[in-house]
C-alpha positions in Angstrom: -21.2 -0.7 -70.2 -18.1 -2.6 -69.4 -19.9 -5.8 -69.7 -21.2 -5.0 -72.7 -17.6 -4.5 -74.4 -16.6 -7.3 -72.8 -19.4 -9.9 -74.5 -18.1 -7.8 -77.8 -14.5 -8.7 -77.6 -15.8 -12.0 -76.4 -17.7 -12.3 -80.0 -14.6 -12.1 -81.7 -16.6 -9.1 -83.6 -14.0 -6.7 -85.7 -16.3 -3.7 -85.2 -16.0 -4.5 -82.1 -12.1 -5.3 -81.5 -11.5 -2.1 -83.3 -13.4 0.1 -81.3 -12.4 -1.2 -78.1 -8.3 -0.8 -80.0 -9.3 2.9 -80.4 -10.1 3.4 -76.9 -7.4 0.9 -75.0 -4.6 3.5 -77.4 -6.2 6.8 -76.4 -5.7 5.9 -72.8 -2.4 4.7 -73.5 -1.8 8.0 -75.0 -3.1 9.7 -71.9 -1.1 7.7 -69.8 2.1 8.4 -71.7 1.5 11.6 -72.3 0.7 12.9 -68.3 -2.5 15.0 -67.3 -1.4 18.5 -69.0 -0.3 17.4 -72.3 -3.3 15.2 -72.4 -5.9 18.4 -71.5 -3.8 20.0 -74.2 -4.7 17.1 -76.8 -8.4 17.5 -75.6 -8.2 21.0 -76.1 -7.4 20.6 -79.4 -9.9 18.2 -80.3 -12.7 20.0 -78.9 -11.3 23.4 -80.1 -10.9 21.5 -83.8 -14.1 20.4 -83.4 -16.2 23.6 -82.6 -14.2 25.7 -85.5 -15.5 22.8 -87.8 -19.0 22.7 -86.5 -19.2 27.0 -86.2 -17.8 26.8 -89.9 -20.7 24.2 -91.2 -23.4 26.6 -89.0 -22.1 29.9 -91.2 -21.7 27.5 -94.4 -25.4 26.3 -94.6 -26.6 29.5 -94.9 -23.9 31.3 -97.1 -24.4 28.7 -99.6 -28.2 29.1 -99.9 -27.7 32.4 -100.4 -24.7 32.1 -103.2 -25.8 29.0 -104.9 -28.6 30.5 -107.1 -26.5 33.7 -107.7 -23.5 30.8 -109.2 -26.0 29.3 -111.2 -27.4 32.8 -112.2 -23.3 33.6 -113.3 -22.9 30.5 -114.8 -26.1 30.5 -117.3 -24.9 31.3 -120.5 -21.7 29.3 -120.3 -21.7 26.4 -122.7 -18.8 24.4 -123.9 -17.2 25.6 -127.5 -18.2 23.5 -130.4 -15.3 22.2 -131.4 -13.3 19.0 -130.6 -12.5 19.0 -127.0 -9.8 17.4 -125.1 -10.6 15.1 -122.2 -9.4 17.2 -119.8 -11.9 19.9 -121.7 -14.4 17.5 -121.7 -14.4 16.7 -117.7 -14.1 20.4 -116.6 -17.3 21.4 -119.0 -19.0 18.5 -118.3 -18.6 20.0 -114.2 -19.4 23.1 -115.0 -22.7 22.3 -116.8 -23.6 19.9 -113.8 -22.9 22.8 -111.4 -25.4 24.7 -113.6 -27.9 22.6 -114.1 -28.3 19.9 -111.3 -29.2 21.8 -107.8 -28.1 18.9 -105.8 -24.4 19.1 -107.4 -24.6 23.1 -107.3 -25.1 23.1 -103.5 -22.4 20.3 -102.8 -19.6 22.4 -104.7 -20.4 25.7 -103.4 -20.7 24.1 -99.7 -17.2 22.7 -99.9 -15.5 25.8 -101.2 -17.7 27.9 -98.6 -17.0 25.4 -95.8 -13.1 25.3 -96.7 -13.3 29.0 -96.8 -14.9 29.9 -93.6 -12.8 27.5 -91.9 -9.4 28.7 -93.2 -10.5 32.5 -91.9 -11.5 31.2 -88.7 -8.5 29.2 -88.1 -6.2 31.9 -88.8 -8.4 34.5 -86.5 -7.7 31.7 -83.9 -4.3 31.2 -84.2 -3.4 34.8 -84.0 -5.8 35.0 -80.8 -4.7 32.0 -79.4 -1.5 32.1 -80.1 1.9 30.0 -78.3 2.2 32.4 -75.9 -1.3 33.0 -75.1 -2.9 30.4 -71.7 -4.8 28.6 -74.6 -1.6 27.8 -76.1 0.2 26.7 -73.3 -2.7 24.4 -72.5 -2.8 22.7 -75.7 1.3 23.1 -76.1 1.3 21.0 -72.5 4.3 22.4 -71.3 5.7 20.6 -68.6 8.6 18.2 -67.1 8.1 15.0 -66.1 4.6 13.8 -65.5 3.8 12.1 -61.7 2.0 9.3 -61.5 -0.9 11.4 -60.4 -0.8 13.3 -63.8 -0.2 10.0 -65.8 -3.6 8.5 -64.5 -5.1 11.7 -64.7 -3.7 11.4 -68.1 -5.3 8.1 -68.5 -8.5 9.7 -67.7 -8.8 12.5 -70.1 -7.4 10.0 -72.8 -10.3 7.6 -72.1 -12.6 11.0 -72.9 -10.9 11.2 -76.2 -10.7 7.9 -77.0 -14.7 7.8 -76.6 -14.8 10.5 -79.0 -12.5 8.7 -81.1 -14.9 5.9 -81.1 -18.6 7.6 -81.7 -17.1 9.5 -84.6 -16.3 6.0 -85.8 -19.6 4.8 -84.7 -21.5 7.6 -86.4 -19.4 7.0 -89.8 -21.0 3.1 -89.5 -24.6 4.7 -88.9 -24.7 6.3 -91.8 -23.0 3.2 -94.1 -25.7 1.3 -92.4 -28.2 3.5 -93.0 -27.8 3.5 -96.6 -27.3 0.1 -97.6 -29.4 -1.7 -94.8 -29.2 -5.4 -96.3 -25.8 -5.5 -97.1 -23.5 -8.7 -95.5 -21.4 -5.6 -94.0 -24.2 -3.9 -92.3 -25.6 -7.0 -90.7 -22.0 -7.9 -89.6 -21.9 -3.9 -87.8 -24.9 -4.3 -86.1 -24.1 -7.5 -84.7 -21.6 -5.4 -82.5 -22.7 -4.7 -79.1 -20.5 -1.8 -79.2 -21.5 -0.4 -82.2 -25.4 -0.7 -80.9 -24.5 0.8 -77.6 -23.1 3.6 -79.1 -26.0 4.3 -82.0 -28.5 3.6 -79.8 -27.8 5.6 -76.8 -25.6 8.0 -78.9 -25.9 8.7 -82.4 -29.8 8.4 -82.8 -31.0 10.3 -79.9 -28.5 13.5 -81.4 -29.4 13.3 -85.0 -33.3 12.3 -84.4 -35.2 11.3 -87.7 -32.3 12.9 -90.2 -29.8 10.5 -91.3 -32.5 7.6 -91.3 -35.1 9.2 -92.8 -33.9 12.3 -95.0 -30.3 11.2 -95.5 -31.6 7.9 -98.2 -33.5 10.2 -99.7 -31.2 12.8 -100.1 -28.8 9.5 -101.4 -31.1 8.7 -104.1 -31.8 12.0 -105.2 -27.7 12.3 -105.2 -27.8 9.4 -107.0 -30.2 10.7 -109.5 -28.5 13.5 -110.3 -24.8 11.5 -110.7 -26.9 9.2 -113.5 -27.8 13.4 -115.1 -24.1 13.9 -115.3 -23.0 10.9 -116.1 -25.5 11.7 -119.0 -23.8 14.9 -119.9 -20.6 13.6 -120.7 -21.5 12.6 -124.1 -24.1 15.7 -124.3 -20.3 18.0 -124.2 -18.5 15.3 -125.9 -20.9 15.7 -128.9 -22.2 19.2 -128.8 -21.1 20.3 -131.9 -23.1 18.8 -134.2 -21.6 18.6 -138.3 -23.7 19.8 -140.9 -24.0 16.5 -142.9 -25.6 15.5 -140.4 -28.0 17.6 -139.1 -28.8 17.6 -142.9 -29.1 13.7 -142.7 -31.5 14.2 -140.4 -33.9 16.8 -141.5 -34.3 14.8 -144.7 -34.8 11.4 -142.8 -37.8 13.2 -141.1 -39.2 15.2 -143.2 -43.2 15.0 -143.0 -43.1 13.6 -139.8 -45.6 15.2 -137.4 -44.7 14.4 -134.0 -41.7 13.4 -131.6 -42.6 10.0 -131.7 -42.7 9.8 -135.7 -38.9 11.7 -136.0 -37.7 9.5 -133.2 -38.8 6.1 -134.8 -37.4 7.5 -138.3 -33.9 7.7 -136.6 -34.1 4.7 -135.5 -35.1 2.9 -138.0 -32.3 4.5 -140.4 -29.4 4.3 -138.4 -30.8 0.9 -137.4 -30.6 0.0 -141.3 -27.8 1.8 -142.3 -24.8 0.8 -139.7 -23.2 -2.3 -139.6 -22.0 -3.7 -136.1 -18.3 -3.6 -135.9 -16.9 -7.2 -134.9 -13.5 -6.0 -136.1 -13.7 -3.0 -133.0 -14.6 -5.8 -130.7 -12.0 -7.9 -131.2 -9.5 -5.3 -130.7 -10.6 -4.7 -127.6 -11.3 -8.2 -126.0 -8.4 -9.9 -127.4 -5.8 -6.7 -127.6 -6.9 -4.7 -124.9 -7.1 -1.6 -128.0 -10.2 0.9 -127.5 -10.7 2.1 -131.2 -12.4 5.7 -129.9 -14.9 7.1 -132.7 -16.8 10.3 -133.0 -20.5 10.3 -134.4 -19.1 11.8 -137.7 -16.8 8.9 -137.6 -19.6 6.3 -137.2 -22.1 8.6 -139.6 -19.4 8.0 -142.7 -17.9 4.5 -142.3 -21.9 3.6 -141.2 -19.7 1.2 -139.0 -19.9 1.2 -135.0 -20.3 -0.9 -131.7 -23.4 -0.1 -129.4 -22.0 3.2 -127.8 -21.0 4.3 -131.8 -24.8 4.0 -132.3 -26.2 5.5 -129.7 -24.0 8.6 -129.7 -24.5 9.2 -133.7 -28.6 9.0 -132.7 -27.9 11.4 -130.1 -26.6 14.0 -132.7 -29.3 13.3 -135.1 -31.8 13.2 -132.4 -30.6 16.8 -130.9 -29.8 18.5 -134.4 -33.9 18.1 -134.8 -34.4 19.8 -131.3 -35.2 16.3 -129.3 -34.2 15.7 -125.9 -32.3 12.3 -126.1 -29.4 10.6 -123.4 -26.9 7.9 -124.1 -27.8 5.6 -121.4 -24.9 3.1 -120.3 -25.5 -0.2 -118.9 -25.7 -3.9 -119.2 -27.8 -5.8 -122.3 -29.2 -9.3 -122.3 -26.4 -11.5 -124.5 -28.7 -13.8 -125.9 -26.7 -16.7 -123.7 -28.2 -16.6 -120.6 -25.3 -13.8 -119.2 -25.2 -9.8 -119.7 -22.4 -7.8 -121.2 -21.8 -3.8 -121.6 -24.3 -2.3 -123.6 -25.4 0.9 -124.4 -28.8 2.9 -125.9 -31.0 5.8 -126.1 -33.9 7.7 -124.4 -36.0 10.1 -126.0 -38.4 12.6 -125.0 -41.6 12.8 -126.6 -43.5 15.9 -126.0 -47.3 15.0 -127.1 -46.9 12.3 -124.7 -44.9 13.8 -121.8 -42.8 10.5 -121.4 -39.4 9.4 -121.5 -39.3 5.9 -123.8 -36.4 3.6 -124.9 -34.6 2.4 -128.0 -31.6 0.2 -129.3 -30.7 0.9 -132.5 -27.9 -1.2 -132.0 -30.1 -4.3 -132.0 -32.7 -2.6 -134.6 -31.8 -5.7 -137.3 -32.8 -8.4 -134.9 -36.6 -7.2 -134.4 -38.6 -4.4 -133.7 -36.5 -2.1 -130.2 -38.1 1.2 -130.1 -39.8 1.5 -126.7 -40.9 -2.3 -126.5 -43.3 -3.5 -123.6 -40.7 -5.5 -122.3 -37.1 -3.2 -123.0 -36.5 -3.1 -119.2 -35.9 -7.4 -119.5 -32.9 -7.3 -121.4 -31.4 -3.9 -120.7 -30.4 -3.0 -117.1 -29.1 0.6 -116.8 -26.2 1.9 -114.7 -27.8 3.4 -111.3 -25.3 5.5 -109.3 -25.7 4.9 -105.4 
């Protein structure tokens, strides 16, 4: 083992230095410190550490148990229709999400349940293990000057700590390195010898299949879910929806048979009808000015940038009883580079299938669902 953080340091590996830092400190500590007030730091590392693992055990299932009753509570709550401030906008926006997205739900009520159980059980263990109690005076340390018998004793029990110091460092890095495998960062961390000694012998053997094969899929599906809310911003942003244009709309459609046919009107009519704002632009490139517009904004100076479009279909699009999203990302420039952009999705029943349009770009050729949208439109993916 010693040999092994030897060739580590020898590597001139950070990982490595800073792991070996976090150990050569601990036993400094221990040294310092003397044999009694180092069992008393060990105490209350190992003491911290069961309430925390006892509070995630009673967690787990406390949350599976309240999470469907929150989202059972939370069911019929919907954001007013009415202008909303942003600090209105964010909390709905979490609220929905706890509603709706099962991944989000189960994170929230976790925390609070975790934070919860492991306030109660920190207080029923400070009253039980009180100062005056033996506990206390172990992890107080009360006592005079330390021998050199307790101070390498001390030594020795900081070395223990230091090592837990270091795999909770280590298992931090696992999962990093589980996640992004092909990162420059990754392949720097496993070049550690320390790092591998530790995961290997360590960290893998304790968590088994979990965090490499459950925890990227549990990622993605996080990730999934973040892209949802992401989503519902402009969904509580825009909910209510004015009557000139929900008029608008019913006219622009009317005859139309199917999803597909109201979706492509829309498109075609706001594609027609609203002029790209260069002015709004040029505020912001060259003044740093963000000229914020509402859908009934864009709807009556028929003037907008690609988000103004995109959130005025939304409306339109929702007002008929369509499932849309405003999808932010980057769009092809037309010069080789990309640049912020944003569009639509919209669900079309008779053919089960989510399919994408640009109204913004509607003048310069045909951008409802086209074979090759996903060339010049790259969307925002939360990791």
């Amino acid at each position: 083992m010693t040999e092994i953080w030897i060739y580590g340091l020898r590597e001139y590996n950070m990982i490595s230095a800073l792991l070996m830092l976090i150990m050569a400190i601990s036993i400094l500590q221990g040294l310092l410190r003397g044999a009694s007030r180092s069992a008393g730091r060990l105490f209350t590392l190992f003491s911290g550490g069961l309430l925390s693992l006892l509070s995630l055990v009673f967690s787990v299932p406390f949350t599976m148990w309240i999470a469907p009753r929150v989202q059972q509570w939370l069911s019929g709550y919907a954001p007013p229709l009415r202008e909303l401030s942003k600090w209105e906008q964010l909390y709905y926006t979490l609220v929905t999400a706890v509603r709706d997205f099962p991944l989000m739900r189960f994170a929230v009520v976790f925390i609070l349940s975790y934070w919860l159980i492991r306030s109660i059980m920190g207080l029923v263990c400070a009253f039980a293990f009180g100062s005056d109690s033996l506990f206390g005076r172990i992890a107080s340390g009360r006592e005079g000057t330390a021998s050199l018998l307790s101070r390498l004793a001390g030594a020795g029990i900081g070395g223990v700590i230091g090592a837990a110091r270091c795999l909770m460092v280590i298992a931090v890095l696992f999962i990093l390195v589980t996640l992004f495998p092909n990162s420059s960062f990754s392949r720097y961390v496993e070049a550690s010898p320390v790092y591998q000694q530790g995961a290997r012998t360590v960290i893998e053997p304790l968590t088994g299949e979990l965090i490499k094969d459950k925890l990227p899929v549990f990622t993605r599906g996080v990730g999934e879910e973040l892209e949802g809310i992401l989503q519902r911003r402009y969904e509580v942003i825009d909910a209510e929806i004015p009557r000139d244009i929900e008029q608008t709309a019913a006219a622009i459609t009317v005859g139309a048979r199917s999803d597909e046919e109201k979706a492509r009107l829309l498109y075609e009519w706001i594609g027609t009808r609203v002029a790209y704002d260069y002015d709004k632009v040029r505020d912001y490139e060259e003044k740093g000015i963000w000229n914020e517009q509402t859908p009934q904004m864009t709807y009556d100076s028929k003037r907008g940038v690609c988000i103004d479009y995109s959130r005025l279909y939304a409306v339109m699009a929702r007002s008929l009883g369509l499932q849309v999203k405003v999808v932010t990302g980057l769009g092809y420039d037309g010069r080789g580079g990309y640049g912020p952009h944003a569009w639509n999705e919209v669900y079309l029943s008779e053919k089960d299938v989510w399919v994408p349009l640009d109204a913004t770009w509607a003048r310069s050729g045909d951008w409802f669902n086209p074979p090759a949208f996903n060339d010049t439109h790259i969307a925002d993916k939360v990791i």
